[in-house]
C-alpha positions in Angstrom: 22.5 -18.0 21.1 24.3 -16.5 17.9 22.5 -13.7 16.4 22.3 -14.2 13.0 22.7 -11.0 10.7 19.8 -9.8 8.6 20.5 -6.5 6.4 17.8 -4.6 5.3 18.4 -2.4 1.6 16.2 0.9 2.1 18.5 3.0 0.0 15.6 3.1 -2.7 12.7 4.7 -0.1 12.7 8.4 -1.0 10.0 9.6 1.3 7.2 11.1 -0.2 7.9 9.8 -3.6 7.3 5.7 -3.4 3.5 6.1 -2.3 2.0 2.8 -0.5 5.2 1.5 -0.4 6.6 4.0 2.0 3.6 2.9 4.5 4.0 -0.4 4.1 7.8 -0.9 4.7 8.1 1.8 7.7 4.9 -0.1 9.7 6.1 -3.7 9.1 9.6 -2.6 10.2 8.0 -0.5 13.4 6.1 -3.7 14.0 9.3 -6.1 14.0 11.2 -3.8 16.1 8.1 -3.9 18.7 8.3 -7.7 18.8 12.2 -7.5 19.0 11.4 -9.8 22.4 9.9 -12.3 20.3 12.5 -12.6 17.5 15.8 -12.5 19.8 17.9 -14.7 17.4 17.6 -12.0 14.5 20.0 -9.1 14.1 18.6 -6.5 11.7 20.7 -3.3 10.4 18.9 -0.8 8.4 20.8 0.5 5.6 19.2 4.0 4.5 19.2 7.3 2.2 19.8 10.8 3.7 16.4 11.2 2.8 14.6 8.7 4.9 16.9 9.1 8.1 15.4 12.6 8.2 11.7 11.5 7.6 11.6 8.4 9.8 14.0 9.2 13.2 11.4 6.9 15.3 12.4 4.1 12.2 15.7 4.7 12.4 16.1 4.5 16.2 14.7 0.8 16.3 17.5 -0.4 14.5 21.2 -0.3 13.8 21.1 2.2 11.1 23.7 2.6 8.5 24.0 5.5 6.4 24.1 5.9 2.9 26.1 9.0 1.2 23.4 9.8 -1.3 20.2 11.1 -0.5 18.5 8.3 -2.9 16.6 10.6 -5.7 18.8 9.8 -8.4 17.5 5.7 -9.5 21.6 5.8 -11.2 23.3 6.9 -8.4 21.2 4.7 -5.8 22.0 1.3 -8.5 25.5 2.0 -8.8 26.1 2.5 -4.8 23.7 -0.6 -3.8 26.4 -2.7 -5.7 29.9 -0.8 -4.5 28.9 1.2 -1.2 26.4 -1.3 0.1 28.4 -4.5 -1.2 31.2 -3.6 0.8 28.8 -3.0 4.1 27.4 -5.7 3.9 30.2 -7.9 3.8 32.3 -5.8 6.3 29.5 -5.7 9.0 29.0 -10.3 8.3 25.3 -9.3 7.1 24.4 -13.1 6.2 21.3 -12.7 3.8 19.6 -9.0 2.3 16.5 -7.9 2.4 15.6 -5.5 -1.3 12.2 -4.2 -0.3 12.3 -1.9 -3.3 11.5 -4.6 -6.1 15.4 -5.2 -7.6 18.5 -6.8 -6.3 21.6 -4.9 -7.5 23.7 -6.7 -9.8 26.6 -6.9 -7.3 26.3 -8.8 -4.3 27.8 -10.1 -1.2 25.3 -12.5 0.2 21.9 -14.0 -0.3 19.3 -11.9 -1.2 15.5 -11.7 -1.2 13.1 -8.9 -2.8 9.8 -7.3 -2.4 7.5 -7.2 -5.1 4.7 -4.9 -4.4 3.2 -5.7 -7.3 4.1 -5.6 -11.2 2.1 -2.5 -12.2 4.8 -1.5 -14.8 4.8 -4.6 -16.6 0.9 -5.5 -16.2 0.1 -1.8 -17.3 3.3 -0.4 -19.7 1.1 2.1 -21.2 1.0 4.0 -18.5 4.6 4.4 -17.7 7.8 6.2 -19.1 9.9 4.2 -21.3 12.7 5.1 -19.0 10.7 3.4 -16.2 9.6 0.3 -18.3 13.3 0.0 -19.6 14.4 0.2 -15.2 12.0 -2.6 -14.8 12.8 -5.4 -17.5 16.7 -4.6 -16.8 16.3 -4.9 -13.4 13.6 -7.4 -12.0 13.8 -10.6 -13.9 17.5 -11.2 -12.3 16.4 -10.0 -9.2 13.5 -12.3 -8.9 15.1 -15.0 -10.3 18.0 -14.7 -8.3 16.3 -14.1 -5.0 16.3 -16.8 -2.6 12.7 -16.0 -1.5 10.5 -13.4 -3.3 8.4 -11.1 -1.0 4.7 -10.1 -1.7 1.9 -8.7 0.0 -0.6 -10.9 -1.7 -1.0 -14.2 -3.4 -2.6 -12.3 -6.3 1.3 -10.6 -6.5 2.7 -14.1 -6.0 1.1 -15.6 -9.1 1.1 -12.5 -11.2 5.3 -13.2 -10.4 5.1 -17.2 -11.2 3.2 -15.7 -14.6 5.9 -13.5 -15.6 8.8 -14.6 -14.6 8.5 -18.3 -14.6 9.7 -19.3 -10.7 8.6 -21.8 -8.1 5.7 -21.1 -5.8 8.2 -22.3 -3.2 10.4 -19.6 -3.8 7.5 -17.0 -3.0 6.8 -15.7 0.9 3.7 -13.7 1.8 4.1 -11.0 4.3 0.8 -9.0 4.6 0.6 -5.3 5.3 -1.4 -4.5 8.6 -3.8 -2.7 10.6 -3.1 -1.7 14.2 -7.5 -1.4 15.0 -8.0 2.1 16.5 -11.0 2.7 19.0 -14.1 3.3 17.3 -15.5 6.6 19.7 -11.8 7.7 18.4 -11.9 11.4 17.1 -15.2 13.4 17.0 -14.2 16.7 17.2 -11.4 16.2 14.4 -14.2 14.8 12.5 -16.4 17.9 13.7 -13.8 20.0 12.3 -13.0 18.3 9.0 -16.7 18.1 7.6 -17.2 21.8 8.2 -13.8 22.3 6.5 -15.4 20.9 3.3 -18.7 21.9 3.6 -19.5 18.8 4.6 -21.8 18.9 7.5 -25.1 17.4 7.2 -24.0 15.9 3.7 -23.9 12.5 3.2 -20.2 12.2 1.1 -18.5 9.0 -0.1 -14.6 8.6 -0.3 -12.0 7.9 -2.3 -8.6 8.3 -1.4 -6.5 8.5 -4.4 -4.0 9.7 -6.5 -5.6 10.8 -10.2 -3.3 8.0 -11.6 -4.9 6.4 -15.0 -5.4 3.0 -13.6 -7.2 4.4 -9.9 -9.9 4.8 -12.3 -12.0 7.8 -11.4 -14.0 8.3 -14.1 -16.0 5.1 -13.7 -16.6 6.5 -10.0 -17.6 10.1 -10.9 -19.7 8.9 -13.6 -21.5 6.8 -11.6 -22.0 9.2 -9.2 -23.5 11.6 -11.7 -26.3 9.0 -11.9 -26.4 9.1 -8.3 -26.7 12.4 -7.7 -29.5 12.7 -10.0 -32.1 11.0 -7.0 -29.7 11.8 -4.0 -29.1 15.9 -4.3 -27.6 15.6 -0.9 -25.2 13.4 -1.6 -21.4 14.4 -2.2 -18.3 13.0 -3.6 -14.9 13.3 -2.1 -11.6 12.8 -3.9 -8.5 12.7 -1.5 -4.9 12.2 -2.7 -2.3 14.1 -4.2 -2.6 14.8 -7.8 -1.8 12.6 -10.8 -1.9 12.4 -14.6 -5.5 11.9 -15.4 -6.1 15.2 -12.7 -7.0 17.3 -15.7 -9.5 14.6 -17.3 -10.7 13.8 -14.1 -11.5 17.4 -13.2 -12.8 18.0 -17.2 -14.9 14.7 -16.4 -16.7 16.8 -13.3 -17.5 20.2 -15.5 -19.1 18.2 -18.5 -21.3 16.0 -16.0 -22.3 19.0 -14.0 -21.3 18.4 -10.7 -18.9 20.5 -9.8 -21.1 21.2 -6.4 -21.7 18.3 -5.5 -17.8 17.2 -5.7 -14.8 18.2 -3.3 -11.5 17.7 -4.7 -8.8 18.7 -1.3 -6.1 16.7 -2.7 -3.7 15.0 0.1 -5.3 15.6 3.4 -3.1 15.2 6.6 -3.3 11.6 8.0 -5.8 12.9 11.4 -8.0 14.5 8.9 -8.3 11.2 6.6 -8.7 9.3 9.7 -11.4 11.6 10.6 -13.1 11.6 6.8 -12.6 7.8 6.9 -15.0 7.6 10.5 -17.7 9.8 8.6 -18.0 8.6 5.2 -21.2 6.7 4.1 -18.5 4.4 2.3 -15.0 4.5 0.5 -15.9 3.9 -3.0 -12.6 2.3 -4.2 -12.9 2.1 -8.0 -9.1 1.2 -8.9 -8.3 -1.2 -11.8 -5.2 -2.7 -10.0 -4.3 -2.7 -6.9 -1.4 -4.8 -5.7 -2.6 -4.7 -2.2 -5.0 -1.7 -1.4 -4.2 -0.4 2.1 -6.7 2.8 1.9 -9.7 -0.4 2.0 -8.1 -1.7 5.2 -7.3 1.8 6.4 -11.3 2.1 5.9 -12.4 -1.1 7.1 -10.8 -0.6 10.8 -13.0 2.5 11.2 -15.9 0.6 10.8 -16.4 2.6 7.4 -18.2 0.6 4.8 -16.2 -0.6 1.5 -17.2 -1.0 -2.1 -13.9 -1.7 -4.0 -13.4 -3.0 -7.6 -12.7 -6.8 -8.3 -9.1 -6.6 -9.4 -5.6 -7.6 -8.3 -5.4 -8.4 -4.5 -8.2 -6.6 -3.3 -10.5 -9.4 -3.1 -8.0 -11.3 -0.8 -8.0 -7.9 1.5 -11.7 -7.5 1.5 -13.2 -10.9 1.8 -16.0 -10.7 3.0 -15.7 -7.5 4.7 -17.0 -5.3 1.7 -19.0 -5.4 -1.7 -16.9 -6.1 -4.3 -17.7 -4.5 -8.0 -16.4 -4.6 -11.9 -14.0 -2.1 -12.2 -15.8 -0.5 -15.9 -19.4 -1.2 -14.4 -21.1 2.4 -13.8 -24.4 1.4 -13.3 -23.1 -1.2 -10.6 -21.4 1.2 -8.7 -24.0 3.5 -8.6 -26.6 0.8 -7.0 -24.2 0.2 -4.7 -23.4 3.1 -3.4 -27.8 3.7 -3.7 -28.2 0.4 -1.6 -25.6 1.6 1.0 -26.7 5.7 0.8 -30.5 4.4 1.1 -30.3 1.6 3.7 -29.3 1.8 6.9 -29.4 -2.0 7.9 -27.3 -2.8 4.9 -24.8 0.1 6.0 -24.7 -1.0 9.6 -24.1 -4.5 7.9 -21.1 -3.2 5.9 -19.2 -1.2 8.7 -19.5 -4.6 11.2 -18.0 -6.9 8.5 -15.6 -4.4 7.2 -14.8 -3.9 11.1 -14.1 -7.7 11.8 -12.5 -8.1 8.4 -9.8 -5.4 9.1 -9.4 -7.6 12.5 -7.6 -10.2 11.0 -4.4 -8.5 9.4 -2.8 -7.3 12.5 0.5 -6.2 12.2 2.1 -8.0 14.5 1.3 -11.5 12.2 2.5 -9.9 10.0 6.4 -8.8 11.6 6.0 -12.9 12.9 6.1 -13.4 9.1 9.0 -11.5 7.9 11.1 -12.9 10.7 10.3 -16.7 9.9 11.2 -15.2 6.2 14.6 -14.2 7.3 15.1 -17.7 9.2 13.5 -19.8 6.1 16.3 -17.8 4.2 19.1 -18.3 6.7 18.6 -21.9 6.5 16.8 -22.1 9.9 13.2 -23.2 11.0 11.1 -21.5 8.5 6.9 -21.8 9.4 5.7 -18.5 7.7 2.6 -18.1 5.4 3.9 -19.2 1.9 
């Protein structure tokens, strides 16, 4: 059997800098390289940044890994070697199709390419990016999606947000989920132990929301309602994980005028045992956003059995299902009955965490690998058979 040669363009993950992205693109790859068995007619090289050898070494050894010499932090530097350096790997090393998970194509090529949309935040929401960014964009991803022989998405919500903008088939389009690997639910009680008496948690019933304070993770709409809350539930607290963002200040401003600031914990990023941990002792994850191109924190929540209300935007109604309560993004009063129901009913919370639970069940990351690899067949002009 001929192993056909499938390139993979990382040169744009800087890590600790691309956010969900990052998760997604390191698991899906770990999860192909697991089921390298199953996919023996595929031949995948890595090509990667400085940056991202020294972050991911378990990544890196999976693959053949080739080396880029920049460490992928200047956007100019990265465009201009993805169509000279990268060009000339790819045609030296008989690389038969690309894979761009960062969103563009460069303008130069060597072979067929195909690119990941994670979603089109920059275009769907311009006010809340740098004209430098928005300029990136509209250069850069009409060609690349138009010119792509198959365009990537986590979602069908991406897939037609794509179709809407930039006018391509729906056969052109590929879904390839993120994924959950289900941990044990009796996983992890003294790291829980520890991180509620770290935040003065213990004996507190706390909801979660694992965010950056970017403008469209809306968390005024969630401290608001839980002002309202806390009004009949003085036990209760509000959590607020994630690094911080530009609407920290407003967010933090918000908290002071409501008159809260007790009842709310702001740690910023936690370490990933200790959200693990916060996930498997919340009463919920109150996930407020106003767009979400996939929402990985809700599955993140869902496999530990933690209950979910998440707003009814973007793709998160496809990654919730039924799984969760779904709720207007701008509704305060909604999301503060629903975080009463599930603070004040026990049955109904029970309810949430076994749905959530089996919900979370059906995105393993295996399927997921089995769809990128009939992706990079379909492309090759094999058997094809993924989810379109």
């Amino acid at each position: 059997m001929r192993r056909r040669q499938v390139g993979v363009n990382l040169l744009w993950l800087v890590p600790g800098v691309v956010g969900g992205s990052e998760e997604y693109t390191v698991r899906l790859l770990t999860a192909f390289a697991e089921r390298g068995d199953e996919h023996p007619d595929l031949d995948v090289t890595l090509f990667v940044n400085r940056s991202l050898l020294v972050a991911h070494p378990a990544l890196v050894a999976a693959f053949r890994t080739v080396v880029a010499p920049v460490p992928g932090t200047n956007r100019a530097v990265r465009v201009a070697v993805e169509s000279t350096w990268l060009a000339a790997q790819a045609r030296r090393r008989g690389i038969e199709v690309m894979h761009h998970a960062g969103g563009t194509m460069p303008p130069v090529r060597t072979c067929p390419g195909l690119v990941t949309i994670h979603d089109l935040q920059p275009l769907d929401l311009s006010d809340h990016f740098s004209p430098l960014k928005r300029s990136y964009i509209r250069l850069l991803v009409p060609p690349s999606v138009r010119r792509a022989r198959y365009v990537v998405t986590l979602t069908r919500w991406t897939g037609r947000d794509v179709v809407r903008h930039f006018g391509i088939g729906e056969e052109h389009l590929w879904l390839v989920s993120a994924g959950i690997d289900l941990p044990p639910l009796d996983a992890g009680r003294a790291a829980l132990d520890a991180a509620l008496a770290g935040h003065d948690l213990v004996d507190r019933p706390y909801f979660l929301y694992p965010a950056i304070t970017y403008p469209h993770k809306n968390h005024e709409t969630l401290v608001r309602a839980f002002a309202l809350l806390a009004a009949d539930h003085p036990e209760a607290v509000l959590v607020l994980t994630g690094g911080f963002g530009p609407s920290e200040d407003a967010v933090a401003h918000l908290v002071a005028r409501l008159g809260i600031e007790a009842r709310v914990r702001r740690p910023g990023r936690v370490p990933v045992g200790e959200l693990d941990a916060l996930y498997r002792g919340a009463v919920a994850v109150t996930f407020a956003s106003r767009y979400e191109g996939f929402g990985i924190p809700v599955l993140e929540a869902m496999s530990r059995a933690c209950p979910v209300l998440a707003s009814d935007v973007g793709g998160l109604p496809e990654v919730v299902g039924e799984g969760g309560v779904l709720l207007a993004p701008d509704d305060v009063t909604g999301w503060a009955a629903a975080m009463a129901d599930v603070l004040d009913d026990p049955a109904h919370r029970a309810a949430l965490s076994r749905a959530g639970r089996e919900r979370a069940a059906r995105f393993p990351w295996g399927a997921s690998a089995d769809a990128l690899a009939s992706l990079y067949r379909a492309a090759l002009g094999a058997h094809g058979g993924g989810r379109r």
